[in-house]
N, C-alpha and C positions, 0 to 999 in steps of 0.2 A: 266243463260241468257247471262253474257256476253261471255261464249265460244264459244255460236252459232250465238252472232253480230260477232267473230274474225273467227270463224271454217271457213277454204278452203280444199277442198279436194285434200288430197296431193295424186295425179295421177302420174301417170310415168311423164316425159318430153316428151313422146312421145304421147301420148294423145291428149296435146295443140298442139304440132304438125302438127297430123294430120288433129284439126277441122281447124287449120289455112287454109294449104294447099289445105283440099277439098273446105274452102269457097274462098279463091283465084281461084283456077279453075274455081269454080261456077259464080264467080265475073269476070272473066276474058270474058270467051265467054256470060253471061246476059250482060255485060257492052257492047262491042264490036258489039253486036247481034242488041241491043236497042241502038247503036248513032249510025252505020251503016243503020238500017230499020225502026226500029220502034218512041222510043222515044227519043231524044237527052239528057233532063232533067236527067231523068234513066240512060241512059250510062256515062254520067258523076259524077251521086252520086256516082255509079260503079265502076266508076274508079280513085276516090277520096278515095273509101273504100279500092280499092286493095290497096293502094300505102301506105297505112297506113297499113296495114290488113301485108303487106312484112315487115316495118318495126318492126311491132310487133313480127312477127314471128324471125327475124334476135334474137333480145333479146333473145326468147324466146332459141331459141339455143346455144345463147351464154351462155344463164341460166343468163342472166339479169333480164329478166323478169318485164322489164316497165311498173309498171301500170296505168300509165300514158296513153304510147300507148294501152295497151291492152282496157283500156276503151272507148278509144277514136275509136278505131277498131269496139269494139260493140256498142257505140253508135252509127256511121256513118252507120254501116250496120242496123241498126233499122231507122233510115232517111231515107237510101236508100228503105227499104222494107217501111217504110209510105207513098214513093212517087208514088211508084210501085203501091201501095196497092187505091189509091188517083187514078191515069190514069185508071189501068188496072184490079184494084177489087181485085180476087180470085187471078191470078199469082202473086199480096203481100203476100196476107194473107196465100198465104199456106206453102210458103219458112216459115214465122214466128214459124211453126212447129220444123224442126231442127234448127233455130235460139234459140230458147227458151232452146230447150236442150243441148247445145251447150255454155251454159252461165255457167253452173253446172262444167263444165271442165276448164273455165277460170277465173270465179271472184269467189270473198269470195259470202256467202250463201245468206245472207240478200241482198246482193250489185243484186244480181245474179233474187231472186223473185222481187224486185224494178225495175230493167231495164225491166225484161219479163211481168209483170206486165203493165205498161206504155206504153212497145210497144206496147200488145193486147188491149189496150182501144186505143192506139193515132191510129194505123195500121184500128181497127173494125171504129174508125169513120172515116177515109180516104176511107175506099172501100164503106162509102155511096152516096160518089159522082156517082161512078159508078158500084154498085147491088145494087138489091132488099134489103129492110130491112130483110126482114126474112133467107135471104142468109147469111147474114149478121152475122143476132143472131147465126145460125147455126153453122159458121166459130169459129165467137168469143167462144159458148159455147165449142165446140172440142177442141179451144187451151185451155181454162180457164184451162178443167178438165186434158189438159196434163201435162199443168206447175204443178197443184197441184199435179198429180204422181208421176211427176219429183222430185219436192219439198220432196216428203214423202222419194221417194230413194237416193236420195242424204243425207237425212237427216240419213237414217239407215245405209249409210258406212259411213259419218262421225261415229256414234255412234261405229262403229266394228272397223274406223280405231285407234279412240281414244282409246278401251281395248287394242289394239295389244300395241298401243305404250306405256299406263300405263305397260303391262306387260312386256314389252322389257325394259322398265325405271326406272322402280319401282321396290320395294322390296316386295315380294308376303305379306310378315309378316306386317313389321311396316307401310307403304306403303313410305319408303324414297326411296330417290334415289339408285339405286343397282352401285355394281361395275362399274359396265360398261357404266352409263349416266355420270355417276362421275369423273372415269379416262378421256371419252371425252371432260368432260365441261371443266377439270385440265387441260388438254393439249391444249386445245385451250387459256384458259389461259397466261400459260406459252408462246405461241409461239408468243401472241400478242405483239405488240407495242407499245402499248399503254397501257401495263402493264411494261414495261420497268422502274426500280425502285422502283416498290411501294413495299410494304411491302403486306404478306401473314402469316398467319398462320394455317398451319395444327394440330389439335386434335386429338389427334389419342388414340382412348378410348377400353380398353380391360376390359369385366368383370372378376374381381375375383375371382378365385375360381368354376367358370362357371358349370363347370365338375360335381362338387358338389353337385352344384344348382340341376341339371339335373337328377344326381343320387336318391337325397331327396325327389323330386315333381313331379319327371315323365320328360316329354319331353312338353307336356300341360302346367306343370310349367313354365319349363324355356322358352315357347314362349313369355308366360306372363307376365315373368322378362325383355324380351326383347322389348316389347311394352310398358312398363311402362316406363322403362329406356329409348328409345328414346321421349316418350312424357315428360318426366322430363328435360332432357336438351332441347329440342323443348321450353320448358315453359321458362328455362333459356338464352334461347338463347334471346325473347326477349324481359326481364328485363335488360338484358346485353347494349342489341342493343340501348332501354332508355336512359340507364345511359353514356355510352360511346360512343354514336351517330359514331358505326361504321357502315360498312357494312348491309345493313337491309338484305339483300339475303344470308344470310350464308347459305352453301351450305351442309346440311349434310348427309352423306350416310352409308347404313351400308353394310361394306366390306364383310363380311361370318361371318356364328357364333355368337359369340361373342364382335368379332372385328367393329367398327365405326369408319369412323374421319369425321370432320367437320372445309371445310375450312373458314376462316375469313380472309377476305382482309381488309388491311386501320388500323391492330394493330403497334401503332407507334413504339412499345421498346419491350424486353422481361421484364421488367417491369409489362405493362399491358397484355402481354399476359399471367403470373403466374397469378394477379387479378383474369383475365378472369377464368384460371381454377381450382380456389377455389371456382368460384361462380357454375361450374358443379359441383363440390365435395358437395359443400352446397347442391345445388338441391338431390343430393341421400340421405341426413342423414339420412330422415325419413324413416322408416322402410318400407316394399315393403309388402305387401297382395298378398299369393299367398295360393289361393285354403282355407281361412278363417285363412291361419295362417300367422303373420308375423316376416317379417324376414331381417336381415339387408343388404343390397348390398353394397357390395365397387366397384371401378375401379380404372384401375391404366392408367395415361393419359400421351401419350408422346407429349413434344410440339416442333413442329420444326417451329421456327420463321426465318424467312429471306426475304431477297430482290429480285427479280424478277429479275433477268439476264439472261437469255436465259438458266435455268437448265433442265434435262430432266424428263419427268413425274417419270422413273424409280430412279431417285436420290432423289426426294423430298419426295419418296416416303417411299425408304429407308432409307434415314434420319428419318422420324417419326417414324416407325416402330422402328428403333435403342433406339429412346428414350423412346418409350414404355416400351423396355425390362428393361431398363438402369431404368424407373420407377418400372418397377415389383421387382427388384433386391433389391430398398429401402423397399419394405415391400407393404402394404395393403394398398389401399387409398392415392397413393402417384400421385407425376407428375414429371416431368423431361423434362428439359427446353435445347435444342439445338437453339444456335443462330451460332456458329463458329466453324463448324465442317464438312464443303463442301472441305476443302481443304485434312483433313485429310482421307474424301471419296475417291476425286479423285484421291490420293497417292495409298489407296488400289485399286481404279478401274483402275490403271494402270501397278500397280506390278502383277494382275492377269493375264495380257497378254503378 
């Protein structure tokens, strides 16, 4: 429930765009049309909406995106069409048609059935000033059953956009983060400012033996071993997070294969980050069930602790990965701790050129 109080349908920018621009137009010569001939009241909610309805859009291109103005935008255009709707009847209430759907492209979902909602009850009782009741019921019932249309398709490309992006973000297996949400959220990270200083820790976890695994139990097996194993450090992550009131969002993903890390921000020492990676090593003792038999898992975990200075995704990366090996090297079940070893990096990423 709360995905679909937060769900907006992410549209192109050119979408908002466009409803902006055609209802400027629209608002341009009704406004214009109605203080020049007809209404004056109308041409000025008109043109109190375009001027707002400009500024919204200016954001909107700049990828600002105010929601502030934006609502403000569509509120004033739903005033305007109740006053409309109040003088002139039907010339409100039928603009309220592409008003309504036009909400679907600019606010979040709930925000979007509340405003459409509101106008069609506040708009149907303004045009009984001037139509018939039953004109009236008529209008209202057209828009009811359009919003709720609307409402059901808006609501089935949220659902389609939401698998694209689990499948674009997520790991088809375990369902953690995949490579690719992971290196983005790390390097945005890194590049921020406001990570300038703090402390990070990457995990960077290889199963044992994997190969083995794989050979013994099938490929069924070893998916098995891999979804146990990230719901085991998952569980650990957090009794961790309890005890040591770090980071609660540890970020964990699984690279290909085998291969995992999981970063923790806010580990003060390498101190607590070894802790930290004997409480994973704990989490696997216990024997793993696979296909009614069981059977022991190890991993060997590289840990690259450091400070946030402006390093690049590909160094921090290769730092973990270095200590991985440099774990594998000690044996089965081991970890291996890099805290001070970015300079002897940069030594070899410069003699390579």
């Amino acid at each position: 429930m709360s995905s679909l109080r937060n769900f907006e349908l992410k549209l192109p920018n050119l979408a908002s765009i466009c409803v902006h621009v055609l209802t400027i137009f629209l608002l341009l010569f009704f406004g214009f049309s109605h203080l020049l001939f007809e209404s004056f009241w109308v041409g000025v909610s008109c043109l109190i909406t375009l001027l707002i309805a400009v500024f919204s859009l200016i954001s909107v291109v700049n990828r600002s995106n105010n929601a502030i103005l934006l609502v403000g935008f569509v509120v004033c255009a739903g005033i305007t069409l109740a006053v409309t709707s109040y003088l002139h009847g039907s010339r409100g209430l039928i603009y309220c048609f592409p008003l309504t759907a036009s909400l679907f492209f600019l606010i979040r979902y709930q925000t979007a059935i509340l405003i459409g909602g509101t106008m069609l009850v506040v708009c149907s009782l303004a045009a009984l000033n001037s139509m018939e009741p039953l004109m009236v019921a008529r209008f209202s019932f057209a828009m009811a059953f359009s919003l709720i249309f609307l409402a059901i398709l808006a609501y089935q490309l949220f659902q389609q956009q939401r698998q694209l992006e689990q499948e674009a973000n997520e790991d088809y297996l375990t369902g953690l983060m995949n490579q690719r949400s992971f290196y983005a959220w790390l390097e945005k990270l890194l590049a921020s400012e406001s990570s300038l200083r703090r402390k990070l820790t990457l995990f960077y976890f290889d199963i044992d033996n994997f190969k083995s695994i794989n050979d013994s139990f099938g490929h069924a097996g070893g998916d098995l071993v891999l979804k146990e194993f990230s719901q085991r450090i998952i569980s650990a992550v957090g009794e961790i997070n309890q005890e040591f009131c770090l980071d609660t969002k540890m970020h964990f993903c699984r690279l290909s294969g085998d291969e995992f890390v999981l970063a923790c921000v806010n580990t003060t020492d390498g101190e607590m980050a070894a802790d930290v990676a004997k409480r994973f090593h704990n989490a696997l003792a216990d024997p793993f069930s696979i296909g009614g038999r069981m059977t022991l898992i190890c991993s060997s975990i590289g840990v690259h602790h450091f400070t946030m200075e402006n390093q690049s995704l590909s160094e921090v990366m290769q730092l973990a990965d270095a200590a991985m090996y440099k774990a594998k090297k000690l044996g089965e079940q081991q970890f291996y701790i890099s805290e001070d070893e970015r300079e002897s990096y940069l030594r070899e990423a410069s003699s390579a050129y």
